[in-house]
C-alpha positions as CSV (number, residue, x, y, z in Angstrom):
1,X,-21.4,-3.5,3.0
2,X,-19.5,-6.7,1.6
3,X,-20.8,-5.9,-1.9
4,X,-19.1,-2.2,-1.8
5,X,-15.9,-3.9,0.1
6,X,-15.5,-6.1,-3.0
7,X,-16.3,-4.0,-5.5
8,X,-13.3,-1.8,-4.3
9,X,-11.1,-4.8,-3.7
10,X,-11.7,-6.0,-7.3
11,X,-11.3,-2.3,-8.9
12,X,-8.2,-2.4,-7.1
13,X,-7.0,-5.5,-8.3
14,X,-8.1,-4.5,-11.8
15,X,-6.0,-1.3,-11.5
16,X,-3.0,-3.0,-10.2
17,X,-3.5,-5.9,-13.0
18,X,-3.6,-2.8,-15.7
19,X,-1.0,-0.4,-14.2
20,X,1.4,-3.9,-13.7
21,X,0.8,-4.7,-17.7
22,X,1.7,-1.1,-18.9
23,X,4.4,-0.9,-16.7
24,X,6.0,-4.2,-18.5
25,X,4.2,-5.1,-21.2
26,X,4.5,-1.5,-23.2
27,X,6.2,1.5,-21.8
28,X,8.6,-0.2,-20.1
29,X,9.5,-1.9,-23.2
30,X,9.4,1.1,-25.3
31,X,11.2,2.6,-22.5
32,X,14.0,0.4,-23.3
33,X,14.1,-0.3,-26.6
34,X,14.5,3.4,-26.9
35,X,17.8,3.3,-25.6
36,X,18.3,6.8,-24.4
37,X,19.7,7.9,-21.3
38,X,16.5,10.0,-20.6
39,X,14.2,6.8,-21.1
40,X,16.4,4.9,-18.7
41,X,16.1,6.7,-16.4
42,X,12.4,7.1,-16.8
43,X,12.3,3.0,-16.6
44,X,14.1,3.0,-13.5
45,X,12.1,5.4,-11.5
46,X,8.8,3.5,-12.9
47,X,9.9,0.3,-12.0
48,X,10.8,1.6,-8.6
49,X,7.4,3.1,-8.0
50,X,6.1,-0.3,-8.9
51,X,8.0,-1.6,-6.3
52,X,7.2,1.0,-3.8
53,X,3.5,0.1,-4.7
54,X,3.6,-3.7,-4.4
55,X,5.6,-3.1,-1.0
56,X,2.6,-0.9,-0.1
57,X,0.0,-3.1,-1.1
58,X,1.3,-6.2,0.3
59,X,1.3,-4.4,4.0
60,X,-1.4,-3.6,3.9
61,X,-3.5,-6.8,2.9
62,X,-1.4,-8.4,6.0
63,X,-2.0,-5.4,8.3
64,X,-5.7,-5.8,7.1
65,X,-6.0,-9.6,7.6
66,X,-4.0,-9.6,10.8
67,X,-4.6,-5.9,12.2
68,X,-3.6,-7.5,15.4
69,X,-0.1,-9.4,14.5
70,X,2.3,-6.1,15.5
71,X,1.1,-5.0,18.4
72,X,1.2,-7.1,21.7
């Protein structure tokens, strides 16, 4: 059972760590250098749904570490 819980912790991780480096590191930056409107906008909403990702996976490491910490 912990073998299978950190396989799936480090896939995750790995997936973050891959999606997070293409993100920046080469369509974001093509993205930009671009310069079009349409490519903007593009950038924007990808760098937002990294956000919205990040926000997501930091809950829920806390929720997971604390599951008791909101509710009293």
């Amino acid at each position: 059972m912990f073998a299978m819980k950190l396989t799936l912790i480090l896939l995750g991780a790995l997936l973050y760590l891959a999606g997070t480096i293409g993100l920046f590191g080469w369509l974001g930056l093509d993205l930009l250098d671009t310069g079009t409107t349409e490519a903007l906008i593009y950038a924007l909403f990808g760098t937002c749904a990294w956000l919205l990702i990040s926000f997501g996976l930091a809950i829920h490491i806390i929720k997971t570490a604390r599951p008791t910490a909101g509710g009293r």
